[in-house]
gemmi code that builds the backbone of each chain (N, CA, C; Angstrom):
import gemmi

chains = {
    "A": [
        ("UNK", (-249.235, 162.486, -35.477), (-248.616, 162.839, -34.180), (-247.213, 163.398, -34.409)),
        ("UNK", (-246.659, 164.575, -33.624), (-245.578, 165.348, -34.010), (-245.161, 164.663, -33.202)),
        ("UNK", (-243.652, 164.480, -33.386), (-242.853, 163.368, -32.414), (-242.279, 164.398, -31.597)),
        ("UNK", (-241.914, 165.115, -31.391), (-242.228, 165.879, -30.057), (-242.935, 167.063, -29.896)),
        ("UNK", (-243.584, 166.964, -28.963), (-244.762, 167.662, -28.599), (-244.737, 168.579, -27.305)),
        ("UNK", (-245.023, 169.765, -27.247), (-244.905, 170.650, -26.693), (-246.684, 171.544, -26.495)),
        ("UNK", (-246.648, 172.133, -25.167), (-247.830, 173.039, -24.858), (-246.918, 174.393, -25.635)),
        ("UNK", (-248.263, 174.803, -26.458), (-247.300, 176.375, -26.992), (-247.792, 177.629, -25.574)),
        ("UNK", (-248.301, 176.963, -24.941), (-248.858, 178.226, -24.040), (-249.140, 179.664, -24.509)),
        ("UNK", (-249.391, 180.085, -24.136), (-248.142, 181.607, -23.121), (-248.455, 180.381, -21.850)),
        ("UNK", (-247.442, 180.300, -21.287), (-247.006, 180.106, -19.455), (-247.462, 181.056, -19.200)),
        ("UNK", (-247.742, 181.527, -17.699), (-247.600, 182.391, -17.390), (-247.407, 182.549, -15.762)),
        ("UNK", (-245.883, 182.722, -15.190), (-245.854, 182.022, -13.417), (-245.430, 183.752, -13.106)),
        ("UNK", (-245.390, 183.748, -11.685), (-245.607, 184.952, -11.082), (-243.748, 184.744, -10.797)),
        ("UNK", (-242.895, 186.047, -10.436), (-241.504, 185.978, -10.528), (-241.365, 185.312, -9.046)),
        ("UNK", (-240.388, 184.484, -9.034), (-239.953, 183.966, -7.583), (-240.929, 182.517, -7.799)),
        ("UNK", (-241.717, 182.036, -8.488), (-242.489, 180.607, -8.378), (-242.093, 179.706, -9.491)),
        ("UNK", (-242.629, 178.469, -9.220), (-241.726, 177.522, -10.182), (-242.271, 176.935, -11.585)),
        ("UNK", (-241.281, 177.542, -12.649), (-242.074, 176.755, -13.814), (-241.881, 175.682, -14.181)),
        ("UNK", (-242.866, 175.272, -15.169), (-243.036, 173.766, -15.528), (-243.068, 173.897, -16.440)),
        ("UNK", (-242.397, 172.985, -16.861), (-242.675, 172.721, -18.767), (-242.185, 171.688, -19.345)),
        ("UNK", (-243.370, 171.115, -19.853), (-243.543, 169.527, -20.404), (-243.222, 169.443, -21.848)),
        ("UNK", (-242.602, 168.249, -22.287), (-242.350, 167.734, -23.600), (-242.624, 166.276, -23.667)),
        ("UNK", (-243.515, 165.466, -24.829), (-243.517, 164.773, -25.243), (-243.030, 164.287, -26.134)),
        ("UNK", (-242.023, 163.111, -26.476), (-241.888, 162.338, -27.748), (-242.538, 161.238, -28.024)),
        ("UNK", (-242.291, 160.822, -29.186), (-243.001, 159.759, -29.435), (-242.083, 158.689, -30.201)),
        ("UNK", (-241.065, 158.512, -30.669), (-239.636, 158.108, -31.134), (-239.123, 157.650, -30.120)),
        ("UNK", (-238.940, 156.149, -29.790), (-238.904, 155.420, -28.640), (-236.918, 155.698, -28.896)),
        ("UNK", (-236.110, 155.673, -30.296), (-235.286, 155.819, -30.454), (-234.499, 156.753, -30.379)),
        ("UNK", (-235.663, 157.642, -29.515), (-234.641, 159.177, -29.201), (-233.945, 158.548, -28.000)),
        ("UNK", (-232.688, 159.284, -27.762), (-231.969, 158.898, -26.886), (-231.396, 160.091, -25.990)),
        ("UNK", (-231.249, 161.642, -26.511), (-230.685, 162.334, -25.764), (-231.709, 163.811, -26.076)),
        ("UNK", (-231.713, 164.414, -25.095), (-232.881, 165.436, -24.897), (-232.708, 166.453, -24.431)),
        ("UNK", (-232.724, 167.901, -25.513), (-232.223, 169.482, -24.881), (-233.547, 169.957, -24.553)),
        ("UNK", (-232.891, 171.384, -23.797), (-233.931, 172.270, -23.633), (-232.745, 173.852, -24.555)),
        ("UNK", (-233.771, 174.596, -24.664), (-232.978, 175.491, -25.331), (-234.022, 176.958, -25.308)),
        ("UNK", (-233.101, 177.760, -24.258), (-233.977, 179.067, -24.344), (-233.849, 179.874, -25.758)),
        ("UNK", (-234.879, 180.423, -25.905), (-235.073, 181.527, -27.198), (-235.540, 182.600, -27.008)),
        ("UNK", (-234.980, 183.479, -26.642), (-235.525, 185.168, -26.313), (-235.817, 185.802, -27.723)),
        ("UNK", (-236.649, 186.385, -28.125), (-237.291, 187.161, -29.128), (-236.340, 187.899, -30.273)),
        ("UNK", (-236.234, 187.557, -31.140), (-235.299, 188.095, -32.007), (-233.820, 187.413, -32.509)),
        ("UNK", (-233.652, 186.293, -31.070), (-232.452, 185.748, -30.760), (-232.474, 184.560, -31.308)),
        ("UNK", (-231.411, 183.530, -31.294), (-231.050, 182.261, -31.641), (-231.552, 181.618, -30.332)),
        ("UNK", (-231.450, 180.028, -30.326), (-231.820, 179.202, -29.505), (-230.282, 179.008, -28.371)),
        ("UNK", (-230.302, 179.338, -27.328), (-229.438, 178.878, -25.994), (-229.634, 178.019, -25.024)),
        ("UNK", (-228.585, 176.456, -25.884), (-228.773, 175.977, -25.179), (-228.797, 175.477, -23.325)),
        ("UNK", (-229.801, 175.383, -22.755), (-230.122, 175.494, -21.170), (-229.412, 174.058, -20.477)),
        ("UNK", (-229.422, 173.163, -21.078), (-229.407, 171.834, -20.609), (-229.511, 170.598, -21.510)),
        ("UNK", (-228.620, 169.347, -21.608), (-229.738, 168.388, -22.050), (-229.359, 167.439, -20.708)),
        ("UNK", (-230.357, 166.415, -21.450), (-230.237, 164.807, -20.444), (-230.250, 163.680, -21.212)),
        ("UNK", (-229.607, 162.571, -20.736), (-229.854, 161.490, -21.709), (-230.169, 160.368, -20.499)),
        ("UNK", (-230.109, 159.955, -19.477), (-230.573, 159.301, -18.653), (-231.474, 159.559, -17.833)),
        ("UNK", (-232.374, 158.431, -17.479), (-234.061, 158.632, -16.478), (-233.241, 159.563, -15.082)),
        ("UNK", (-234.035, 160.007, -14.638), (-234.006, 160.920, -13.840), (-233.920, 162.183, -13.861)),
        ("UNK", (-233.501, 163.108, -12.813), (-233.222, 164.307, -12.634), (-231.856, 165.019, -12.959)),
        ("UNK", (-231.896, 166.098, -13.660), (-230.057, 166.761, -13.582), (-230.494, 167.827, -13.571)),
        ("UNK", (-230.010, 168.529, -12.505), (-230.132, 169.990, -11.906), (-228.808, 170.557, -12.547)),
        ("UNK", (-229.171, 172.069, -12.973), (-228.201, 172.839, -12.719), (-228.462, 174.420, -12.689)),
        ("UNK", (-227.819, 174.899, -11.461), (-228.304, 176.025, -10.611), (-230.127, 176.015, -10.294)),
        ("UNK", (-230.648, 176.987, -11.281), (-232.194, 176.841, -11.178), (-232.686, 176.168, -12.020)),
        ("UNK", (-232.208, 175.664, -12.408), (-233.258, 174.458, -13.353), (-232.398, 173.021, -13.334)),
        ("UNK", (-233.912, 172.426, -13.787), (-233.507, 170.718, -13.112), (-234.232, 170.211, -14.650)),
        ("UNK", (-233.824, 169.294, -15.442), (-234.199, 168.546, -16.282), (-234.421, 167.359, -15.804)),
        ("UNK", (-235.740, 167.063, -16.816), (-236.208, 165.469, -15.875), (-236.678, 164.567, -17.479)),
        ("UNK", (-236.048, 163.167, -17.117), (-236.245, 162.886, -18.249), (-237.269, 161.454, -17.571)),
        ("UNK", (-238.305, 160.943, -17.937), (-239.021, 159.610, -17.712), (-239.110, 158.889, -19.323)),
        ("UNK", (-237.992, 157.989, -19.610), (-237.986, 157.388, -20.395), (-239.279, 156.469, -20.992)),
        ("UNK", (-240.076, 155.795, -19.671), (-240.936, 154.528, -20.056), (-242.215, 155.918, -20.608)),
        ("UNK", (-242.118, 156.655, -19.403), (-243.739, 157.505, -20.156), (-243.375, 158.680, -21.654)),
        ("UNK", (-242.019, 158.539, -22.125), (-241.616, 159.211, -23.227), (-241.825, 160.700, -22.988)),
        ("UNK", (-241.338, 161.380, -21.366), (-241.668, 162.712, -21.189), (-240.430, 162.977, -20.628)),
        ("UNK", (-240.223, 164.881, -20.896), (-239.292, 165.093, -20.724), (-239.612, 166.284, -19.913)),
        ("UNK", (-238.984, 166.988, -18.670), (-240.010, 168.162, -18.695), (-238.417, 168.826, -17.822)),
        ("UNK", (-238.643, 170.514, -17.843), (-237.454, 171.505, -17.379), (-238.626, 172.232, -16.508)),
        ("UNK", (-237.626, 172.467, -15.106), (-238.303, 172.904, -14.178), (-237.157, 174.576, -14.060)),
        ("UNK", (-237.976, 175.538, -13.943), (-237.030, 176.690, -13.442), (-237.955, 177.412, -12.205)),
        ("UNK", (-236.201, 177.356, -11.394), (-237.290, 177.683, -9.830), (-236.992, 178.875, -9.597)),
        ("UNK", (-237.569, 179.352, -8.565), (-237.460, 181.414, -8.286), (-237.279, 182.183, -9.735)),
        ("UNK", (-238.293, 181.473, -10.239), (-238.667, 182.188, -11.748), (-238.048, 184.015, -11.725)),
        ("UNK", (-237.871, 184.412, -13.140), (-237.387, 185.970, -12.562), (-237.833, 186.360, -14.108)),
        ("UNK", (-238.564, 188.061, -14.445), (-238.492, 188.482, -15.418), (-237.420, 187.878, -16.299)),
        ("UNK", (-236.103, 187.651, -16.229), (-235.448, 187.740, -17.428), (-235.813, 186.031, -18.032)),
        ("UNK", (-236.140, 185.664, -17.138), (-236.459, 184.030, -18.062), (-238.083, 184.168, -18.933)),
        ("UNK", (-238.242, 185.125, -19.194), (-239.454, 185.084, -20.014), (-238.740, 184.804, -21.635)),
        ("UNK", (-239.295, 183.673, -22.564), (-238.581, 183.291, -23.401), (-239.386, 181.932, -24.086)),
        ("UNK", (-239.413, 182.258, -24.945), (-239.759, 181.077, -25.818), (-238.411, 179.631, -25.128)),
        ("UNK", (-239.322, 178.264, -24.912), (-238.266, 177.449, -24.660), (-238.725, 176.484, -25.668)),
        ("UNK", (-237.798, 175.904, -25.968), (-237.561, 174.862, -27.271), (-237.291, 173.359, -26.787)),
        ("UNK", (-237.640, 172.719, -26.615), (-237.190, 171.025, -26.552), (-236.773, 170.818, -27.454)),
        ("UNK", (-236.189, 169.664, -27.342), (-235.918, 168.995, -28.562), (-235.135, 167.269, -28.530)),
        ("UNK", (-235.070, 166.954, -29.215), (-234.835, 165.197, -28.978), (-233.816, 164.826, -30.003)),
        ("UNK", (-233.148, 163.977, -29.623), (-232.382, 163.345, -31.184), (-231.505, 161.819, -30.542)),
        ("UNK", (-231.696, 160.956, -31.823), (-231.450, 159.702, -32.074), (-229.953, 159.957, -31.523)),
        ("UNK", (-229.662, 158.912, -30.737), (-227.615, 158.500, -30.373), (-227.368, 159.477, -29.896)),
        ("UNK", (-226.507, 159.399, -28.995), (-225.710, 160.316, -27.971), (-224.151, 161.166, -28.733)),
        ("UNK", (-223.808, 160.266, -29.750), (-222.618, 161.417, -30.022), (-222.508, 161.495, -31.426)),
        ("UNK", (-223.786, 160.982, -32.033), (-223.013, 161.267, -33.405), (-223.951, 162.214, -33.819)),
        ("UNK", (-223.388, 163.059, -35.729), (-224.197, 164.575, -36.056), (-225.233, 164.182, -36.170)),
        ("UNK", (-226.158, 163.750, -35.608), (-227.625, 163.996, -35.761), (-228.370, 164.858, -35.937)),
        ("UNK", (-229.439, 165.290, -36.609), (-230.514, 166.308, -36.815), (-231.155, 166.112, -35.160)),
        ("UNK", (-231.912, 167.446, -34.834), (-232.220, 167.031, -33.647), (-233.551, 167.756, -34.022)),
        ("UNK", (-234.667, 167.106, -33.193), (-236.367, 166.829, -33.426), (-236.293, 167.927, -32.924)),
        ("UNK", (-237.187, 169.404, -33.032), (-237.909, 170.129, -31.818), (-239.257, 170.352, -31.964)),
        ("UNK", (-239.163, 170.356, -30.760), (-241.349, 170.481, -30.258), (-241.454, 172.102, -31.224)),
        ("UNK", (-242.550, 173.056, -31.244), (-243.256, 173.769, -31.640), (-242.853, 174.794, -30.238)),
        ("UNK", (-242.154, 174.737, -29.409), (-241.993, 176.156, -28.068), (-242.662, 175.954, -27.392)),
        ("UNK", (-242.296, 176.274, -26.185), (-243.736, 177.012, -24.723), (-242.738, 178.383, -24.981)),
        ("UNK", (-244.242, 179.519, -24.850), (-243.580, 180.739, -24.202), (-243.879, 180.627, -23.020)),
        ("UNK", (-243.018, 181.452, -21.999), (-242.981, 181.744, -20.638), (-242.737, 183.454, -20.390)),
        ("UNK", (-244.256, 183.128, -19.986), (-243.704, 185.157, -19.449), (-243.582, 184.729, -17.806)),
        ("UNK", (-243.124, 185.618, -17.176), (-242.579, 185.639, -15.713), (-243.012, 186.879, -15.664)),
        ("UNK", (-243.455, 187.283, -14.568), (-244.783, 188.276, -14.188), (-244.210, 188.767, -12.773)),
        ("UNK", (-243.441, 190.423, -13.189), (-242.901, 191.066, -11.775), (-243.938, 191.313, -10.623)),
    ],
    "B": [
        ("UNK", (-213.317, 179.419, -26.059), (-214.564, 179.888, -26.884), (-215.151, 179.398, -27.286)),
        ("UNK", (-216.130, 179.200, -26.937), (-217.671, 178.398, -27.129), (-218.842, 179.253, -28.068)),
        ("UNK", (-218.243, 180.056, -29.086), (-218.814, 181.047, -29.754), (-219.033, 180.187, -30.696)),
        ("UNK", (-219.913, 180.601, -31.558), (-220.309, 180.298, -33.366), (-220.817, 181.622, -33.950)),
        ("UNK", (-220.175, 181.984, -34.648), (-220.387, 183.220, -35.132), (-220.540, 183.182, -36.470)),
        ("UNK", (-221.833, 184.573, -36.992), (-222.288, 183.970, -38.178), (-222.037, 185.792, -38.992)),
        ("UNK", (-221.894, 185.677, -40.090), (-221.827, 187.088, -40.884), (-222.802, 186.827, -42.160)),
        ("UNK", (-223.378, 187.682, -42.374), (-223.610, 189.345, -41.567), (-224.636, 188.955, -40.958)),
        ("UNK", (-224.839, 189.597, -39.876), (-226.318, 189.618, -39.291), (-227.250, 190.140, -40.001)),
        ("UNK", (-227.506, 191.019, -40.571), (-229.069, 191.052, -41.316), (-228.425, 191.325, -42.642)),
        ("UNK", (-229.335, 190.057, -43.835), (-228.977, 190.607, -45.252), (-230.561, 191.024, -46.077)),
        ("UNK", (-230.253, 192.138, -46.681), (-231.612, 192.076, -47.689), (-231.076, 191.748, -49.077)),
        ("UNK", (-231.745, 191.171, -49.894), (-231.394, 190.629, -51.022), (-232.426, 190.547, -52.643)),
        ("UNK", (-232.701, 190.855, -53.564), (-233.328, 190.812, -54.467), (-233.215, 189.446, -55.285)),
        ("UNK", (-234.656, 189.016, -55.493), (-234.726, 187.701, -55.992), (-233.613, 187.564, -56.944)),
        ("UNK", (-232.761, 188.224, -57.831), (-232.026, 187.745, -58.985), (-230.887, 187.695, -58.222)),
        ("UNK", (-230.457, 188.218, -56.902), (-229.146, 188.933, -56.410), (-228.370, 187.019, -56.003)),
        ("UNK", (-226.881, 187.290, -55.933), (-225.877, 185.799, -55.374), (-225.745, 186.597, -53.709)),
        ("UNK", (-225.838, 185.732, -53.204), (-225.242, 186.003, -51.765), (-224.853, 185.217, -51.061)),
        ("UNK", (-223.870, 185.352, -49.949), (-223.451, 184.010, -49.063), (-223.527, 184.612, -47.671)),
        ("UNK", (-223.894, 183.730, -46.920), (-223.686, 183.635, -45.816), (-222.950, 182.904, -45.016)),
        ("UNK", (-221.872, 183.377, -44.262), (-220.504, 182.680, -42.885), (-221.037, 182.546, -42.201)),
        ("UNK", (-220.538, 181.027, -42.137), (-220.274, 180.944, -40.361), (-219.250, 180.208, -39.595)),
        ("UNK", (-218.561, 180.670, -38.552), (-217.393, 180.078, -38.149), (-217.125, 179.721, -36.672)),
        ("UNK", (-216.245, 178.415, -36.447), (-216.523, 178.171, -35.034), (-215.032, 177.967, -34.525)),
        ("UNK", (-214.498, 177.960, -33.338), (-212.954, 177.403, -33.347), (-213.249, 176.757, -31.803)),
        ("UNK", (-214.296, 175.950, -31.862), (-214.264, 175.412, -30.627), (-213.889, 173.662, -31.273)),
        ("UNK", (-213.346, 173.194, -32.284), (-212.829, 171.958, -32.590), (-213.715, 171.154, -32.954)),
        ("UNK", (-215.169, 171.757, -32.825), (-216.541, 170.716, -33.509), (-216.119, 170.626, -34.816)),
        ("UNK", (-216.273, 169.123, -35.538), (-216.514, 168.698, -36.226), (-217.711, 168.324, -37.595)),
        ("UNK", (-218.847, 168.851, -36.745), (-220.377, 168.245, -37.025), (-220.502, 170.277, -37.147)),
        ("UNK", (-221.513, 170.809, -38.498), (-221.532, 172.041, -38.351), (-223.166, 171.732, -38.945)),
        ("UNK", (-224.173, 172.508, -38.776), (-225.572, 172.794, -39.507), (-225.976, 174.021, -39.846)),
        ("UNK", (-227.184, 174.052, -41.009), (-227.679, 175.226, -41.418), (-229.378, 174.549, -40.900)),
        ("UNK", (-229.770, 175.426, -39.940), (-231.296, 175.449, -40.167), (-231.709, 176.775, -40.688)),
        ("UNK", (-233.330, 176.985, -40.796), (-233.837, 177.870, -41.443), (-235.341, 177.818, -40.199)),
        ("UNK", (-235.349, 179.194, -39.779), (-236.324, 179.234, -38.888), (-237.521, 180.368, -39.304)),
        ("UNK", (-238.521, 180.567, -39.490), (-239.762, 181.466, -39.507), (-240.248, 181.448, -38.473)),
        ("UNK", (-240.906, 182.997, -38.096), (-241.292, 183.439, -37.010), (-242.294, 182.827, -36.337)),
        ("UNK", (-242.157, 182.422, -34.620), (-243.012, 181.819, -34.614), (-243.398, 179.844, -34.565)),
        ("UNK", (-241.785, 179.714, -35.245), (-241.450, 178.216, -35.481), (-240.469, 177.704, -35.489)),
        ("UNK", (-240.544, 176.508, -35.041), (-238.812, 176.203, -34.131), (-237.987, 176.207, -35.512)),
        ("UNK", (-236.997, 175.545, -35.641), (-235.625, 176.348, -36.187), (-236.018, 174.354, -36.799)),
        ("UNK", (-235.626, 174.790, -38.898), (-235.926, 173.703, -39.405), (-234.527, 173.078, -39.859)),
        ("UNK", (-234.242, 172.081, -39.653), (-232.718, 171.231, -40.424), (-233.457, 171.789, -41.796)),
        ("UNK", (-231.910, 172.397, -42.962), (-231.438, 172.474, -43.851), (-230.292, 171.271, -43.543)),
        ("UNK", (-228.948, 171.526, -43.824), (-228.103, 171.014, -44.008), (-227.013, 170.332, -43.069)),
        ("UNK", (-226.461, 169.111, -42.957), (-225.585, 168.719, -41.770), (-224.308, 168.336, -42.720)),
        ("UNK", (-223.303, 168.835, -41.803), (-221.561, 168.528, -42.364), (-221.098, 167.726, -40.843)),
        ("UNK", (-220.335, 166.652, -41.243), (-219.784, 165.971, -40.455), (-218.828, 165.802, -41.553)),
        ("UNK", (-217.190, 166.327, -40.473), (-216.204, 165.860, -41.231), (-215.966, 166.718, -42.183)),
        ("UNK", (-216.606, 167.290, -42.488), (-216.427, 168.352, -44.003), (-216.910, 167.741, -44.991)),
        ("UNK", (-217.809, 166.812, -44.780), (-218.683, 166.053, -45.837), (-220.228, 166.272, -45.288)),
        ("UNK", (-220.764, 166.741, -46.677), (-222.528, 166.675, -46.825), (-222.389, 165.544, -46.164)),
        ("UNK", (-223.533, 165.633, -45.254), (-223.986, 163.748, -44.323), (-225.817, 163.888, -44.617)),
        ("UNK", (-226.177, 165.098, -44.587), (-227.757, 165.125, -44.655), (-228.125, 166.905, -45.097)),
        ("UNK", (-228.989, 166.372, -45.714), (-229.383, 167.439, -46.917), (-231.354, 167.391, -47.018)),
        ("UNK", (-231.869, 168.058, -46.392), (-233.729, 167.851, -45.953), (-233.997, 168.365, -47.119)),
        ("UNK", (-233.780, 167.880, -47.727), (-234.785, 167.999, -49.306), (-234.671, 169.575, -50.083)),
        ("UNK", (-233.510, 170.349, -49.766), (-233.772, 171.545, -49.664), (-233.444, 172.390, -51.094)),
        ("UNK", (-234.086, 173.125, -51.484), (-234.235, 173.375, -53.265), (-232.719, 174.239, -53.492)),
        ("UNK", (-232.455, 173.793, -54.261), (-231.191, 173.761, -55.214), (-230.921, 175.749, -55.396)),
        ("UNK", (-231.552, 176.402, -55.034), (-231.353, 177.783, -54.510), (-230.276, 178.078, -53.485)),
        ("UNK", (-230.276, 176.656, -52.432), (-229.650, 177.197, -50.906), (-228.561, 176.274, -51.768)),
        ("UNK", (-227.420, 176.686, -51.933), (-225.773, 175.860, -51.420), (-224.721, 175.747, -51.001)),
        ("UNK", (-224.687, 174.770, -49.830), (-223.960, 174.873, -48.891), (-222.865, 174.514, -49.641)),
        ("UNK", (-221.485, 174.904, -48.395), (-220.217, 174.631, -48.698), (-219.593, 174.499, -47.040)),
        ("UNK", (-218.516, 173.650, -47.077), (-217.882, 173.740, -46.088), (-216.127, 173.507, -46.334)),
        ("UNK", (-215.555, 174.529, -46.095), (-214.726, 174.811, -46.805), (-213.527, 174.360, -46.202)),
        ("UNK", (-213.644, 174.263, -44.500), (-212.853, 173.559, -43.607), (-213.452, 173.388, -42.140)),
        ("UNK", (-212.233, 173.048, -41.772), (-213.815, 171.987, -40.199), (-213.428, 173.503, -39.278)),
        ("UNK", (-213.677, 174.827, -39.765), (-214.379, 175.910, -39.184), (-214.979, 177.007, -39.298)),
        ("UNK", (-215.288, 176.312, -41.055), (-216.443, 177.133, -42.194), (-216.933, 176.359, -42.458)),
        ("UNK", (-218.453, 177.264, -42.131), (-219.412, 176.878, -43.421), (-219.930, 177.767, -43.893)),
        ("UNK", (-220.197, 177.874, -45.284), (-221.319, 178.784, -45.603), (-222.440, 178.350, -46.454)),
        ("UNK", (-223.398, 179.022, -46.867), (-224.485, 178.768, -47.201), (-224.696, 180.001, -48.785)),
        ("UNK", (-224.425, 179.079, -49.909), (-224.725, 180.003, -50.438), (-226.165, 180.384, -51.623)),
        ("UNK", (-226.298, 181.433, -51.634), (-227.697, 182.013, -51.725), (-228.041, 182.404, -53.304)),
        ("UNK", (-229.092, 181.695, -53.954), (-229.094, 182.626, -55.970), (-230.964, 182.219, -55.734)),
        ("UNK", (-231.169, 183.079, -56.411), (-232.473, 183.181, -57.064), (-233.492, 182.607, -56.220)),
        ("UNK", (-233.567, 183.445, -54.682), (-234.464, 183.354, -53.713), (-235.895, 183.746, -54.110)),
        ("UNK", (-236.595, 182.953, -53.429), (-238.071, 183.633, -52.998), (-238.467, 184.094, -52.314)),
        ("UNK", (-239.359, 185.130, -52.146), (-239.597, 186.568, -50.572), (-239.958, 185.211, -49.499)),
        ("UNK", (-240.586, 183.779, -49.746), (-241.093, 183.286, -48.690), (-240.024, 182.273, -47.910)),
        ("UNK", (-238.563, 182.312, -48.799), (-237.169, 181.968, -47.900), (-236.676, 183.195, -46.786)),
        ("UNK", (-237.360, 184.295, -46.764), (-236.998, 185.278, -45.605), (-237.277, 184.510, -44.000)),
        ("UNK", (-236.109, 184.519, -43.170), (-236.084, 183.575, -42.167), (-234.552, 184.078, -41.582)),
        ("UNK", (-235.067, 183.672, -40.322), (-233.212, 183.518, -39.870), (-232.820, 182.358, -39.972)),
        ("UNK", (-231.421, 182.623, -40.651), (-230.779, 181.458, -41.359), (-229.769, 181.043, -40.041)),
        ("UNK", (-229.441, 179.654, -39.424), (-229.133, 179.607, -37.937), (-227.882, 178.782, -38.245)),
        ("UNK", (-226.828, 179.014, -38.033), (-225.712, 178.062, -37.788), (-225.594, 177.474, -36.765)),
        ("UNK", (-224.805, 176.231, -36.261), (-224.654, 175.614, -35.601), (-223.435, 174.505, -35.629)),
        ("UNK", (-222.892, 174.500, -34.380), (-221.721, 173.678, -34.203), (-222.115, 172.588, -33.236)),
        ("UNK", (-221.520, 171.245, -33.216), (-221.485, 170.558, -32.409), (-220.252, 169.284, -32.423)),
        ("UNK", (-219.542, 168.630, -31.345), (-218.600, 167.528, -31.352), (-218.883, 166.485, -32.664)),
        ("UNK", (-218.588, 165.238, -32.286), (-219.041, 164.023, -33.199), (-218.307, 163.034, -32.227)),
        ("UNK", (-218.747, 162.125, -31.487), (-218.274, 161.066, -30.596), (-219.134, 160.357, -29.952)),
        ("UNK", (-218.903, 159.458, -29.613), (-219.347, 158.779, -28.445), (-218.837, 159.457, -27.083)),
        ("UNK", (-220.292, 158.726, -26.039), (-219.668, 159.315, -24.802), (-220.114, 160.717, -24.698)),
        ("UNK", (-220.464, 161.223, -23.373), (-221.102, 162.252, -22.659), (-220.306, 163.544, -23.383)),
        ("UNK", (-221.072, 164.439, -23.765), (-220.256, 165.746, -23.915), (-220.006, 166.120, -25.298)),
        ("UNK", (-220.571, 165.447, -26.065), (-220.218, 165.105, -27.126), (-221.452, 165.621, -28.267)),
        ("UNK", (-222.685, 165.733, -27.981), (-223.636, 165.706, -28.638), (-224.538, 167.233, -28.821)),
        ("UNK", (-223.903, 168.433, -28.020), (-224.333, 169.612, -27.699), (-224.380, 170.029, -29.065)),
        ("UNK", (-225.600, 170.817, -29.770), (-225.350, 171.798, -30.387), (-225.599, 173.558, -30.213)),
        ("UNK", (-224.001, 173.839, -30.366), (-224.390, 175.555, -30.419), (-224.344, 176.433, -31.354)),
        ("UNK", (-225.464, 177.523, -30.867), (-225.796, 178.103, -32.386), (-225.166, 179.078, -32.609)),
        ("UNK", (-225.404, 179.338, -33.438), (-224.755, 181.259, -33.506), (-225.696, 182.013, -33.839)),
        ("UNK", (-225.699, 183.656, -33.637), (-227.033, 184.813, -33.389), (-227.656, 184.509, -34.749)),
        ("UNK", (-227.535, 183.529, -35.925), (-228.123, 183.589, -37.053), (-228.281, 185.006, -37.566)),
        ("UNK", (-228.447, 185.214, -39.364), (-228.584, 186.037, -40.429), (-230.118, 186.198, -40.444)),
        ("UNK", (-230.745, 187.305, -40.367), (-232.105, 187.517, -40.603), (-231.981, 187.726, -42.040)),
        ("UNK", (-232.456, 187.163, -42.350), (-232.333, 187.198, -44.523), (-233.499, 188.030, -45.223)),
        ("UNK", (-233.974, 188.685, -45.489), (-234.861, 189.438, -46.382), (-234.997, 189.655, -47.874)),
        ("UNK", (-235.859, 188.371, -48.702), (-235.589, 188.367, -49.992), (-236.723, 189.407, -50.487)),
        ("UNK", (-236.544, 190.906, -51.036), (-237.333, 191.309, -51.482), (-238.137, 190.609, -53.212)),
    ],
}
model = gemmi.Model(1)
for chain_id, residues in chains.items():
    chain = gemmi.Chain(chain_id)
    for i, (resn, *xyz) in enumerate(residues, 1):
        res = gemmi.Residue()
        res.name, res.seqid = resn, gemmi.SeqId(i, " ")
        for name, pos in zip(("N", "CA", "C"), xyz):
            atom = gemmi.Atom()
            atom.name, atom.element = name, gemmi.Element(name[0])
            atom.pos, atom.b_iso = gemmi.Position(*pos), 0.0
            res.add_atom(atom)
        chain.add_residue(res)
    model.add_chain(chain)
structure = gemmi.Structure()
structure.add_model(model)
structure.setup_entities()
């Protein structure tokens, strides 16, 4: 079992509708949790993380973290061509120190004018 | 500035050739990394500096050696590659603390490397 786990998709949401995208860990000792866009050719940008259960929005996207079910999932709403992009999760042990940080395998997301 | 910037962006290189690769940050992070990514696959830990000290090193063959020369270099330097180390080579900065705000890492556009 890859300790975090990702759908590689292709996504595929129509522009203006809302995507979803799920991550699993399995490392009960992860503690803090990115998302990180990757456009084609490019480095990873980071979007967000979270380290506490619940929701943290910011602008169009909302990170959701459910600690007990070990899922993590990034919502982007009024989807738009330019968010088509490989997205990256990723997980890592302790909140402030240099840690290596876990990543899933990607979802791509195409967004469909 | 929240930049990490890496030189050169694309290197080609011949298996016998020395090469290095920069990277530099002046946002006051402490904690700097080298991953190594192939197409197709998320971006792999090579090397972590905390402090300006090796802290973690993924098993990585005695070809890649890092250096960190001060807490806003690092480089990575490069001898007697194999065509199947061609990858973008990814820098990365991040804090070192406790407490919120602290744990971000950012990357820089990474070196597309090409070992003929």
């Amino acid at each position: 079992q890859k300790e975090v786990e990702q759908n590689s998709g292709p996504l595929s949401v129509p522009e203006g509708a809302i995507a979803s995208l799920n991550c699993t860990y399995s490392d009960r000792g992860s503690q803090s949790f990115f998302w990180y866009r990757q456009y084609s050719g490019k480095s990873p940008e980071l979007i967000m993380f979270i380290y506490s259960n619940g929701d943290k929005e910011d602008g169009r996207f909302t990170a959701q973290l459910n600690k007990a079910s070990q899922y993590v999932s990034l919502l982007i709403r009024d989807s738009q061509p330019s968010d088509s992009a490989t997205y990256l999760c990723a997980s890592k042990k302790g909140i402030g120190s240099a840690r290596q940080l876990t990543f899933g395998s990607g979802t791509q997301l195409t967004v469909l004018p | 500035d929240t930049e990490v910037t890496q030189t050169p962006k694309h290197l080609v290189m011949g298996m016998t050739n020395k090469k290095s690769l920069k990277c530099e940050q002046h946002m006051g992070h402490r904690a700097m990394y080298w991953y190594k990514q192939k197409a197709k696959k998320p971006p792999e830990l090579m090397f972590v500096y905390s402090y300006e000290k090796l802290s973690i090193n993924e098993s990585v063959p005695s070809r890649f050696s890092p250096e960190c020369p001060n807490s806003s270099l690092l480089n990575l330097h490069l001898h007697a590659l194999q065509p199947e180390d061609s990858a973008l080579y990814l820098c990365a900065s991040s804090q070192v603390g406790q407490g919120t705000g602290y744990n971000e890492q950012f990357f820089g556009p990474g070196t597309r490397l090409t070992v003929l």
